[in-house]
Structure formats: C-alpha cells, structure tokens
PDB file with one MODEL, atoms N, CA, C and O in Angstrom:
MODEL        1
ATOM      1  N   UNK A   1    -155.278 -11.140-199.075  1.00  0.00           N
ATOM      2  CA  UNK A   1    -156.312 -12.101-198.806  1.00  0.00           C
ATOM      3  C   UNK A   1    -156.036 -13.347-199.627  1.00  0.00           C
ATOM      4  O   UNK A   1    -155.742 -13.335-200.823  1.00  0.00           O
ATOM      5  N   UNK A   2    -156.153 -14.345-198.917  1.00  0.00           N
ATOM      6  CA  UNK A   2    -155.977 -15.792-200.002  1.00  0.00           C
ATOM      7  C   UNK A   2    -157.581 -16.273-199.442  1.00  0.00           C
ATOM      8  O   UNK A   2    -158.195 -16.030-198.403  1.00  0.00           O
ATOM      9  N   UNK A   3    -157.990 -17.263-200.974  1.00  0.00           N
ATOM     10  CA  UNK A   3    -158.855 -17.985-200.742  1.00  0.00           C
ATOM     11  C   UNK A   3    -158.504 -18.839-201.563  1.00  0.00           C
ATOM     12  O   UNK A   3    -157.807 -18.867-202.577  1.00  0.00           O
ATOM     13  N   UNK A   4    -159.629 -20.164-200.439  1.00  0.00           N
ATOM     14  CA  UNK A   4    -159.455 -21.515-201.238  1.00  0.00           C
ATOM     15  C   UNK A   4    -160.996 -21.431-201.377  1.00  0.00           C
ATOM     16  O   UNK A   4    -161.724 -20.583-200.860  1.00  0.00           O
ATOM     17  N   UNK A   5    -161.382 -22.527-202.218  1.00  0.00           N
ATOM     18  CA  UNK A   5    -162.195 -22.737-202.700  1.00  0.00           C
ATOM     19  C   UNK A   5    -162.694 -24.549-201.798  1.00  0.00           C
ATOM     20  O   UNK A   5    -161.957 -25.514-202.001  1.00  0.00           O
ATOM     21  N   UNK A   6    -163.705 -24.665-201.074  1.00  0.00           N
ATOM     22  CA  UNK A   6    -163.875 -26.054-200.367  1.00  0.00           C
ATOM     23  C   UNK A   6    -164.127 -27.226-201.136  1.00  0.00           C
ATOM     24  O   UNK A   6    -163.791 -27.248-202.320  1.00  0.00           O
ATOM     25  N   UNK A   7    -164.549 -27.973-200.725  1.00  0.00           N
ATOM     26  CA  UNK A   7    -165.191 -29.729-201.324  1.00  0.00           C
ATOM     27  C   UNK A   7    -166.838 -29.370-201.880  1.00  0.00           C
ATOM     28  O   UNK A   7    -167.557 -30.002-202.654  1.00  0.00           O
ATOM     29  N   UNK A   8    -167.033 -28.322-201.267  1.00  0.00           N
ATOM     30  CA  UNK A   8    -168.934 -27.889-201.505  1.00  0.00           C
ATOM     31  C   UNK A   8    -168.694 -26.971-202.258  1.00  0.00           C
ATOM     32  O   UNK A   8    -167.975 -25.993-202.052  1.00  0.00           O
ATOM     33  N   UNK A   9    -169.470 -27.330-203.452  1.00  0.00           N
ATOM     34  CA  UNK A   9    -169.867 -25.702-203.941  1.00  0.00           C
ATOM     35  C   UNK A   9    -170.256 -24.463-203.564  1.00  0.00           C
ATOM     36  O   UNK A   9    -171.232 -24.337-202.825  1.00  0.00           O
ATOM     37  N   UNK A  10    -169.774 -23.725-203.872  1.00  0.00           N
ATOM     38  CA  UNK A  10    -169.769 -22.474-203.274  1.00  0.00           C
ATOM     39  C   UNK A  10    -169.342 -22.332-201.964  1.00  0.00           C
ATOM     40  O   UNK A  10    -170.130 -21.893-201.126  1.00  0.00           O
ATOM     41  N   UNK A  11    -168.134 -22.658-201.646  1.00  0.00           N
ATOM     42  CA  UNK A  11    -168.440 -22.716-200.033  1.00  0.00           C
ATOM     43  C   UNK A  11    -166.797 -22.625-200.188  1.00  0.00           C
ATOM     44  O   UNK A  11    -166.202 -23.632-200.573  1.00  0.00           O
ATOM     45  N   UNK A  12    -166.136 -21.531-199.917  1.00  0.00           N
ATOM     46  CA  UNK A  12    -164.946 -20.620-199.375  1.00  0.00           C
ATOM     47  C   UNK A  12    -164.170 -20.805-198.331  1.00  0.00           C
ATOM     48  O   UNK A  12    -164.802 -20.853-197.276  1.00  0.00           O
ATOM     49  N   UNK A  13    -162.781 -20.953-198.215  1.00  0.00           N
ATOM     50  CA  UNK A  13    -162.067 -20.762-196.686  1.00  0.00           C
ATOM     51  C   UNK A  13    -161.429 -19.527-196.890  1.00  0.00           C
ATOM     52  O   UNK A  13    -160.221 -19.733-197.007  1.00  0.00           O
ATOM     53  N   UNK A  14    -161.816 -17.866-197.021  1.00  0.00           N
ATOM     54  CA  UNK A  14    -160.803 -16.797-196.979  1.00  0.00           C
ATOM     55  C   UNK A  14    -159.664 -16.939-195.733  1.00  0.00           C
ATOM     56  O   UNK A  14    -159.909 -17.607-194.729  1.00  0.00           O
ATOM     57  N   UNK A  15    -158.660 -16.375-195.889  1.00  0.00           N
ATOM     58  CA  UNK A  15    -157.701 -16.037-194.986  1.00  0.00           C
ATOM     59  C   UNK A  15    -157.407 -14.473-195.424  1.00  0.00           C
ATOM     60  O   UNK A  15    -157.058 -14.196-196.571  1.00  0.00           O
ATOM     61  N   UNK A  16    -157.523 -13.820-194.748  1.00  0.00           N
ATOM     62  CA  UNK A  16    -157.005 -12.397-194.627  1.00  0.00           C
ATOM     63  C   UNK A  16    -155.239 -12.029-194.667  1.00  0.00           C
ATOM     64  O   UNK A  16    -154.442 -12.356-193.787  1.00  0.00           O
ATOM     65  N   UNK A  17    -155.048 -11.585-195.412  1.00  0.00           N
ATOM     66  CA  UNK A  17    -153.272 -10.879-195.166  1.00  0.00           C
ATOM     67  C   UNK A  17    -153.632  -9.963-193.685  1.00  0.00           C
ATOM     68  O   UNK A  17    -154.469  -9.091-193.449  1.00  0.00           O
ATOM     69  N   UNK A  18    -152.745 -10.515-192.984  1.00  0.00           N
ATOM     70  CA  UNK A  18    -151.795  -9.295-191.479  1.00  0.00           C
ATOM     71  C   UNK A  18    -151.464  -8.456-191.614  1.00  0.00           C
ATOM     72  O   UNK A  18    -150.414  -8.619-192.236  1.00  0.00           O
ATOM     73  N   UNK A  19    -151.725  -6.785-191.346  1.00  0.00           N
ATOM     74  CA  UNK A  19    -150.636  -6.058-191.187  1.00  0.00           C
ATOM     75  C   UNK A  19    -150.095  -5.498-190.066  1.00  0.00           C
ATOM     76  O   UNK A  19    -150.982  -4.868-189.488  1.00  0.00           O
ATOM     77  N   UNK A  20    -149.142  -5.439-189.538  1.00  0.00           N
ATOM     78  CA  UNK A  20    -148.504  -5.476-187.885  1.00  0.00           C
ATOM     79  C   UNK A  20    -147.431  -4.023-187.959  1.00  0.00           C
ATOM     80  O   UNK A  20    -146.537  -3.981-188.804  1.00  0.00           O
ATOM     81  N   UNK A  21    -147.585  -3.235-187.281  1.00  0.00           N
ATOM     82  CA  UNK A  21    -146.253  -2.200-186.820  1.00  0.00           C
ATOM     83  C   UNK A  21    -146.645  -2.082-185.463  1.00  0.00           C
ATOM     84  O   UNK A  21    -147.623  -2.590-184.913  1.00  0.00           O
ATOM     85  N   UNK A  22    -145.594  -1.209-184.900  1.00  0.00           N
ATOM     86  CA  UNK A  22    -145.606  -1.019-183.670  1.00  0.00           C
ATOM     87  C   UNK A  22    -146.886  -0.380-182.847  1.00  0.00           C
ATOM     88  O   UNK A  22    -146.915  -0.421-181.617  1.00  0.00           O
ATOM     89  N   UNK A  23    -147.722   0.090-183.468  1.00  0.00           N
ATOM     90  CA  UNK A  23    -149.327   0.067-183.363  1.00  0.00           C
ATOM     91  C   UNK A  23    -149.885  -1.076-183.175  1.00  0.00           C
ATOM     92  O   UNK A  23    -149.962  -1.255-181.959  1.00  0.00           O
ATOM     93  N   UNK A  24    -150.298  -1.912-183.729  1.00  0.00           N
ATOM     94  CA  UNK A  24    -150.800  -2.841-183.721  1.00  0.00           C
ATOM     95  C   UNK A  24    -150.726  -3.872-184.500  1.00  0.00           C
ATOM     96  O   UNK A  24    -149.709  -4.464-184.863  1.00  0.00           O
ATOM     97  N   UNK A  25    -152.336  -4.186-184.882  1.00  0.00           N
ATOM     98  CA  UNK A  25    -152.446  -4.820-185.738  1.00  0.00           C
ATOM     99  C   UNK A  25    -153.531  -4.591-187.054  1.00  0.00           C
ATOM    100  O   UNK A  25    -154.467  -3.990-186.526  1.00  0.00           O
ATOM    101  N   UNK A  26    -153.889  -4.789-188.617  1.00  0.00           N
ATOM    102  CA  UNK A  26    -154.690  -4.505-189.528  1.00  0.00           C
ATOM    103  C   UNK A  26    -155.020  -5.546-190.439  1.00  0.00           C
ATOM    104  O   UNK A  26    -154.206  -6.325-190.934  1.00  0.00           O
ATOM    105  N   UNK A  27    -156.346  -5.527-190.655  1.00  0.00           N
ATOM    106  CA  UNK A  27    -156.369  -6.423-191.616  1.00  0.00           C
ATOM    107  C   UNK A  27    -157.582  -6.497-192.139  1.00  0.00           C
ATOM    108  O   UNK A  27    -158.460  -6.837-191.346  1.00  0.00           O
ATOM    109  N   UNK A  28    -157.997  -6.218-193.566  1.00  0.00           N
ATOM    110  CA  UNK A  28    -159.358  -6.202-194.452  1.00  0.00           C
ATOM    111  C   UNK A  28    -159.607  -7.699-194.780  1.00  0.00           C
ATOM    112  O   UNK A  28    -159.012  -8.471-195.533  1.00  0.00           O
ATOM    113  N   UNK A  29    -160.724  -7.860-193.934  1.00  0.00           N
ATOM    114  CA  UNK A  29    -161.414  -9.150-193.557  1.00  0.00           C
ATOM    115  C   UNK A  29    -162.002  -9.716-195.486  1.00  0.00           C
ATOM    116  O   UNK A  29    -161.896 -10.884-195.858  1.00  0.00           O
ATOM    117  N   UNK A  30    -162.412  -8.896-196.143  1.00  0.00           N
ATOM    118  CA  UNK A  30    -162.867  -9.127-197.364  1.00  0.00           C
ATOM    119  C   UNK A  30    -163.411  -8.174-198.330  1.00  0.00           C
ATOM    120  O   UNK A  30    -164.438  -7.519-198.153  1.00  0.00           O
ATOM    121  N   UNK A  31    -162.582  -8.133-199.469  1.00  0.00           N
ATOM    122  CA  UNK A  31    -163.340  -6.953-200.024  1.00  0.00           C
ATOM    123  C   UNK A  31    -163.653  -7.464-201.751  1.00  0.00           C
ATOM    124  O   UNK A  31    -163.014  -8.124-202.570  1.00  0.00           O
ATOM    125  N   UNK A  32    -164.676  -6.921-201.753  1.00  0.00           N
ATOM    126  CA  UNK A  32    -165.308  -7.565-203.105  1.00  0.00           C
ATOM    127  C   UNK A  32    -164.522  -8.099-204.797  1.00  0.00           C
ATOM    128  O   UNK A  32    -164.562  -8.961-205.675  1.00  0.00           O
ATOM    129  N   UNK A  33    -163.721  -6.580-204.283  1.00  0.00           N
ATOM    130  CA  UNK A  33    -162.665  -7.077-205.489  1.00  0.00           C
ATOM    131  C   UNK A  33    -161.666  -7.507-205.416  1.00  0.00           C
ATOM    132  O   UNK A  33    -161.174  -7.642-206.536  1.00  0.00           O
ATOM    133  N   UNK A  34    -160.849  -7.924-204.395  1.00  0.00           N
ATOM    134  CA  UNK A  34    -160.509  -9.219-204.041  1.00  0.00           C
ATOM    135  C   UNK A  34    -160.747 -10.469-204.398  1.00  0.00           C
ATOM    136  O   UNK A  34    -160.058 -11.263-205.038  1.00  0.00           O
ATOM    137  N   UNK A  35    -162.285 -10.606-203.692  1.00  0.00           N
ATOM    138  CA  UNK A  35    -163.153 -11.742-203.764  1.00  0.00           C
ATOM    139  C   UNK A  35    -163.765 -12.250-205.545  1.00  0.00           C
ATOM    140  O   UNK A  35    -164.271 -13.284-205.980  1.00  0.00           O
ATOM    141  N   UNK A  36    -163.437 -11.088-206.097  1.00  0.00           N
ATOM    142  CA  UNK A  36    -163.783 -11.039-207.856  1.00  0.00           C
ATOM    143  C   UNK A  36    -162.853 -11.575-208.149  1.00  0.00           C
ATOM    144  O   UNK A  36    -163.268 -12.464-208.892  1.00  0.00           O
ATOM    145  N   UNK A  37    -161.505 -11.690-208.061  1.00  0.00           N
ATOM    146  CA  UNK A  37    -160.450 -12.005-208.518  1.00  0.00           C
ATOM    147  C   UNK A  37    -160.538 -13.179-208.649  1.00  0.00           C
ATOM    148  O   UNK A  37    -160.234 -13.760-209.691  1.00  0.00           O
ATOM    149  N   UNK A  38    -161.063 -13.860-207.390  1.00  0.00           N
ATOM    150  CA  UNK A  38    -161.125 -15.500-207.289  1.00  0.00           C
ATOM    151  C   UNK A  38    -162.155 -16.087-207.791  1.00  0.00           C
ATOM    152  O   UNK A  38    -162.135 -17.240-208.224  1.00  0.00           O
ATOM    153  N   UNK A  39    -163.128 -15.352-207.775  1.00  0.00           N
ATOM    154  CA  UNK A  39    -164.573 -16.094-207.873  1.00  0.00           C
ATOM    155  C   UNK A  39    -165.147 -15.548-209.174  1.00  0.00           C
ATOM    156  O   UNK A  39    -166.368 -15.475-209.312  1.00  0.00           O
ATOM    157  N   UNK A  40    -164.274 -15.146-210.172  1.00  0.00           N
ATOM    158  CA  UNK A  40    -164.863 -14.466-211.262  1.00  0.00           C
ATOM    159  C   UNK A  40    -165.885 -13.139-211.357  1.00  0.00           C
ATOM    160  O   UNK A  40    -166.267 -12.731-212.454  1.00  0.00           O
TER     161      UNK A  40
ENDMDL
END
C-alpha cells in the first residue's frame, strides 16, 4: 500500500499494492497497520 498525504489536512490518496497469478487478481484495499505506519 502507498500513501500520500493531500494539500488538505487529513485528507489521503492510498494506492493499494497488486497481486496477480494465473488466478487472478488480489489486493488489501487498507489495513490499519499499514495506515499506522504513515499516519502515526
């Protein structure tokens, strides 16, 4: 997951990491400790 941080306070652009095999496709939209990492 990458996040930026916007022009507004408090106000986030996440991007999710892809994961792709011959199945499909995966990807954890947001998870808190993730989101801790960035946002303290």
């Amino acid at each position: 997951m990458k996040a930026r941080e916007l022009g507004i306070p408090g106000a986030w652009k996440i991007t999710p990491q892809l994961h792709t095999d011959s199945r499909g496709m995966f990807f954890e939209w947001l998870t808190s400790r993730e989101f801790s990492a960035f946002n303290g």
